[in-house]
C-alpha positions in Angstrom: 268.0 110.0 205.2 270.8 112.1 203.4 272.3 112.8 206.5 274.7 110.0 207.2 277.7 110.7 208.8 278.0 108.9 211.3 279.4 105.6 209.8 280.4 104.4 212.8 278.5 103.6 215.9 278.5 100.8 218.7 274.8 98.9 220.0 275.4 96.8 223.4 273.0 93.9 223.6 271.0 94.0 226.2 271.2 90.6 228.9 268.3 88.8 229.6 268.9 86.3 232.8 266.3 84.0 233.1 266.6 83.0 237.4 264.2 79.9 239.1 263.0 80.8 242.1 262.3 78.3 245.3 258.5 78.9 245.8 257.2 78.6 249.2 253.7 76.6 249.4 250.5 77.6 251.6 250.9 75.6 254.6 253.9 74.3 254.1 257.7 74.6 256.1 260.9 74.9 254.4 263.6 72.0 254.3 267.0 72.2 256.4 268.2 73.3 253.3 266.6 76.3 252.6 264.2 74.6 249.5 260.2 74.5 249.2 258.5 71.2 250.5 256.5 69.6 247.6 252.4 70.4 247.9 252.0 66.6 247.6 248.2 67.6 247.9 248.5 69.6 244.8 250.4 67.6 242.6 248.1 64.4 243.6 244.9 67.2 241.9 247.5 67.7 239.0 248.0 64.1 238.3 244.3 63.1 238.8 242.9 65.5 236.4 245.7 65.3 233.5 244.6 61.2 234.0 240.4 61.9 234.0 239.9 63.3 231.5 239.5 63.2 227.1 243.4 63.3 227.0 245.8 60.9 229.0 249.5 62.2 229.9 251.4 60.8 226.8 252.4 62.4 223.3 250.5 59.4 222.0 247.0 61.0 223.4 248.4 64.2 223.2 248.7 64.0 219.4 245.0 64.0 218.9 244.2 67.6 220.1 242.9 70.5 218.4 244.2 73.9 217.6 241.0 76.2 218.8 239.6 77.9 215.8 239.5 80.8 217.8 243.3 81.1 217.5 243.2 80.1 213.9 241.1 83.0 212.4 243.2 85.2 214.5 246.6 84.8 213.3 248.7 87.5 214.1 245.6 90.0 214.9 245.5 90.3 218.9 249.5 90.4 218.6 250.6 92.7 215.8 247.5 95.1 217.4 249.6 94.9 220.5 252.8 95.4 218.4 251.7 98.5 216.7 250.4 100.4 220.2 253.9 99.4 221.5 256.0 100.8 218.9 254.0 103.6 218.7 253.9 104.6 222.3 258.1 104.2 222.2 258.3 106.4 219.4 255.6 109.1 221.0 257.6 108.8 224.7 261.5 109.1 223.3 261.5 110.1 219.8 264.0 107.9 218.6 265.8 108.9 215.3 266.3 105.1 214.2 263.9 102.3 214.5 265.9 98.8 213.7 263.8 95.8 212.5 264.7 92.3 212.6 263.7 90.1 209.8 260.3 88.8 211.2 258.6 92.1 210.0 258.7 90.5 206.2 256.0 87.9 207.2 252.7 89.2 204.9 250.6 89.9 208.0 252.7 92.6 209.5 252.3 94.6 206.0 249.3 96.2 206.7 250.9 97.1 210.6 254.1 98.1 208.7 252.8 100.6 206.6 250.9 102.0 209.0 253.5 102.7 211.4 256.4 103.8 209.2 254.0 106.8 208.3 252.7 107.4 212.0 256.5 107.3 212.6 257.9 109.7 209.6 255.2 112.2 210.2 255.8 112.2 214.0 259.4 113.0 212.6 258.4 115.2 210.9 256.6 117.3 213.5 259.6 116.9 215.5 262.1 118.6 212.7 264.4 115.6 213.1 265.5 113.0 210.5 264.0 109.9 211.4 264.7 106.4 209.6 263.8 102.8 209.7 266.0 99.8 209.2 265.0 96.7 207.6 266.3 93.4 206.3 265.6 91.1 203.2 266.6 88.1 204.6 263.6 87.1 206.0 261.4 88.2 203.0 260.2 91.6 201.4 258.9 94.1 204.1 260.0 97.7 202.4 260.6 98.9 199.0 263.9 99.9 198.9 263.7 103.8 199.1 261.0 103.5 202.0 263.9 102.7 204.4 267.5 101.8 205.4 268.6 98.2 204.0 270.7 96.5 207.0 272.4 93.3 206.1 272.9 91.2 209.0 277.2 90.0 209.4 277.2 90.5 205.9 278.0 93.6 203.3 277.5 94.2 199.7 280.0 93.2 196.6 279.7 96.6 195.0 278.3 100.6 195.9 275.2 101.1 196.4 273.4 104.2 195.7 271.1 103.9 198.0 272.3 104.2 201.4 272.5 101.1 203.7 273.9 99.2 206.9 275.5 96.2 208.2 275.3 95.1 211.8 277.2 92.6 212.9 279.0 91.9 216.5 282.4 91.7 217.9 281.9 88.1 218.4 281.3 85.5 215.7 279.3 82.7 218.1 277.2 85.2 220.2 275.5 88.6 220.2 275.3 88.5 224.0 277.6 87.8 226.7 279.2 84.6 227.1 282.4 82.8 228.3 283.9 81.2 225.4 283.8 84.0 222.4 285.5 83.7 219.5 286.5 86.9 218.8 286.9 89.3 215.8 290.2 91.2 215.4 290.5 94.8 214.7 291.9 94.5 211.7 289.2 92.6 209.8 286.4 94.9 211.8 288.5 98.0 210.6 288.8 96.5 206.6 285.2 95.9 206.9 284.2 99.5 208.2 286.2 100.7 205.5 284.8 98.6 202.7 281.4 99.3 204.1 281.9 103.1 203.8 282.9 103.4 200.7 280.3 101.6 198.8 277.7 103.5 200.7 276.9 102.3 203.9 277.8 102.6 207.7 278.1 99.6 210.5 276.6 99.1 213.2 278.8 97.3 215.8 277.1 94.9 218.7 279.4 94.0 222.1 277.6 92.1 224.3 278.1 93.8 228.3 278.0 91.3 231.3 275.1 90.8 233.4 275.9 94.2 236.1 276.3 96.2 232.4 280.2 96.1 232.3 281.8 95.2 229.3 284.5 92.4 228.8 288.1 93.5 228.7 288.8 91.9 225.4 285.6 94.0 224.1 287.2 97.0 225.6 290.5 96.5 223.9 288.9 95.8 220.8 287.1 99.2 220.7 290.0 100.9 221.8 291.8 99.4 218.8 289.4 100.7 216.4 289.2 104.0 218.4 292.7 104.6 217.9 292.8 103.8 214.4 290.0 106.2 214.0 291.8 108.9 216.0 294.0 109.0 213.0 292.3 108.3 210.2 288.5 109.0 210.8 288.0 111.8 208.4 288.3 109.5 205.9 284.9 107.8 207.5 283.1 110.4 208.9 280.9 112.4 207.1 282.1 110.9 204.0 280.8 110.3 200.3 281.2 107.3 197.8 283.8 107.8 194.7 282.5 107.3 191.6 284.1 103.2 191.9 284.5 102.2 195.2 287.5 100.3 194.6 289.7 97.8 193.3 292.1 95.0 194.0 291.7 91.2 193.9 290.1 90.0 197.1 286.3 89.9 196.2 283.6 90.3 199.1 280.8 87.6 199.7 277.6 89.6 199.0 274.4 89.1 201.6 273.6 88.3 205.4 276.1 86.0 207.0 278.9 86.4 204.6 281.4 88.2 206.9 284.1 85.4 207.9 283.8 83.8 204.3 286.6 86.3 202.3 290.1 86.1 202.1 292.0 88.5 203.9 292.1 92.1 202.4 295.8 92.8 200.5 298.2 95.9 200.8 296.6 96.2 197.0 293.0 96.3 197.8 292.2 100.2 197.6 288.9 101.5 199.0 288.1 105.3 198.0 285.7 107.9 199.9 285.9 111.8 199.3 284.8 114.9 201.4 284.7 118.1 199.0 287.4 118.2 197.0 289.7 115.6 198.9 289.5 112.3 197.5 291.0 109.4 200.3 292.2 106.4 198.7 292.9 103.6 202.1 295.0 100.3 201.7 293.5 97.8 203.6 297.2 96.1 204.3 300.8 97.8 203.4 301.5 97.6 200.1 304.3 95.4 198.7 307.2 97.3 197.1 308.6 100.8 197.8 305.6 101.8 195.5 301.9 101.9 195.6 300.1 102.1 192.1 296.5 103.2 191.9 294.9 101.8 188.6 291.8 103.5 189.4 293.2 107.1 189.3 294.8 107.2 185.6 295.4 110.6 184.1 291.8 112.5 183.9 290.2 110.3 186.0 290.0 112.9 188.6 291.2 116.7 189.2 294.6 117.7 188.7 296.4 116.6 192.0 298.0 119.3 194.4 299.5 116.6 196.8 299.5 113.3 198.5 299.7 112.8 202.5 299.6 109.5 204.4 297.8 110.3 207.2 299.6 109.9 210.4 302.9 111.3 209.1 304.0 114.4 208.7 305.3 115.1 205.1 304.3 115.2 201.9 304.6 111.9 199.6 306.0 111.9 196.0 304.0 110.7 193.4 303.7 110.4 189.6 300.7 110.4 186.9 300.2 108.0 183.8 297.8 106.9 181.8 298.5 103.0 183.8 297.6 105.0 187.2 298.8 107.2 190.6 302.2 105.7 191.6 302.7 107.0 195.5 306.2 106.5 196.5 305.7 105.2 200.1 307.7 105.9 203.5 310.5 103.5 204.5 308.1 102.0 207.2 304.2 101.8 208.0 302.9 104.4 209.7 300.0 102.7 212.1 298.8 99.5 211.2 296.2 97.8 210.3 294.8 100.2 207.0 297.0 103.4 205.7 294.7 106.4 204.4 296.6 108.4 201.6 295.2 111.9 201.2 294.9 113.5 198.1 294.0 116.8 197.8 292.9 118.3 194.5 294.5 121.7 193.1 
């Protein structure tokens, strides 16, 4: 599971449409209008029997039945049984590299099940030669110990690094995984400053749009991923196949920790610094432009790091001047941003 660097990638939830059909009868002609004739033979049987019998069509009567103890003693037997076949066969037929769990797998009867298939799984990886991994959540209860699988945090994130390495998945859309007509949308911005705070305490996201029913996907969707894509363009090798720092970061807007967390913090501040490496380059982003013709770095005092050879905002084309003290890195910025949304400064070690 070491090999994560793809910190970025996009799931589209699948539609389900639920349509009533207009049932014909035996023996029976259509309306002018197209619709069945009622059976009025068969709901006259319908309405005798539900009226003969122990139990009389009201919630009153219907109150007094019996769950069969049949279906008691079996609990989840006949269909976690079902469920393990299932996942199997799926795993057997395409030899997925990820298997994502919702939160329902934490209930105590699936433990047994779980166990079971996370090592039929990892050895069938195994055979394969492929990295294979699992993602839970804790949400819903304990279902893996933490280095069994990949923690996913459901529209949340974490407060601090994590060395362990994790997900969130979250959606475009705040009110809907699916498609609907009245989403309230995301911006790019605070998808972006999440990505970016995700990565560099560990972690990668996983990004839901929701495609209409023929599989197209909405235009505000589109533009939205093009926003991030062109963001990325430009600053993606500070995100892909990326490591932590040895702090992930620093500045005054703090980050609600845990599932369902995402729209709760303040927005992120020209002075809020999130820092990933790659070899010997260490990428310090600002989540906003900074304030002031200068940008200090308290986190990269003299020592802190190696000497410095230079500093590049990504997206321009020379060199930035800097200056080293015990207080910090003080970046002497451009006149005027250069993109928008985050700014990436490169520093390259000597």
């Amino acid at each position: 599971m070491k090999n994560n660097s793809h910190r970025f990638a996009i799931h589209a939830a699948g539609a389900l449409l639920c349509t009533l059909a207009a049932v014909s009868l035996p023996g029976k002609n259509k309306a002018a209008s197209g619709a069945a004739v009622p059976d009025q033979q068969t709901l006259q049987r319908i309405e005798t029997v539900a009226k003969r019998g122990l139990f009389q069509p009201n919630w009153k009567s219907l109150e007094n039945y019996k769950i069969p103890a049949w279906y008691q003693d079996a609990k989840f037997g006949i269909f976690i049984d079902d469920w393990l076949l299932r996942t199997s066969e799926l795993v057997d037929k395409y030899q997925p590299q990820v298997i994502w769990f919702d939160w329902w797998i934490a209930q105590p009867a699936f433990h047994p099940y779980l166990q079971t298939f996370s090592a039929y799984y990892y050895n069938r990886g195994a055979e394969w030669k492929k990295g294979v991994a699992i993602n839970y959540k804790k949400h819903g209860g304990e279902s893996f110990p933490d280095t069994a699988g990949v923690l996913d945090i459901e529209r949340g994130q974490l407060a601090n690094k994590r060395d362990l390495f994790w997900q969130t998945d979250t959606s475009v859309s705040t009110n809907s995984w699916g498609y609907i007509k009245d989403h309230k949308y995301r911006t790019a911005n605070s998808l972006i400053d999440d990505l970016i705070d995700i990565v560099s305490k560990n972690g990668c996201l996983l990004l839901n749009i929701g495609p209409k029913p023929d599989g197209t996907i909405s235009e505000p969707e589109v533009k939205l991923l093009e926003e991030m894509g062109q963001w990325l363009a430009v600053n993606g090798e500070a995100i892909y196949g990326t490591r932590p720092w040895k702090v992930f970061g620093e500045g005054a807007t703090k980050v609600d920790e845990g599932p369902f967390a995402e729209t709760k913090r303040k927005d992120f501040t020209g002075e809020d610094i999130r820092f990933t490496t790659r070899g010997n380059t260490l990428y310090a982003i600002a989540l906003d432009w900074p304030k002031g013709a200068t940008l200090t770095i308290k986190s990269l005092p003299t020592g802190s790091a190696q000497p410095i050879k230079r500093i590049k905002l990504l997206g321009a084309q020379d060199d930035l001047k800097w200056s080293h003290s015990r207080d910090g890195l003080t970046i002497t910025l451009p006149a005027q941003p250069v993109g928008q949304h985050a700014y990436t400064f490169k520093i390259a070690a000597k």
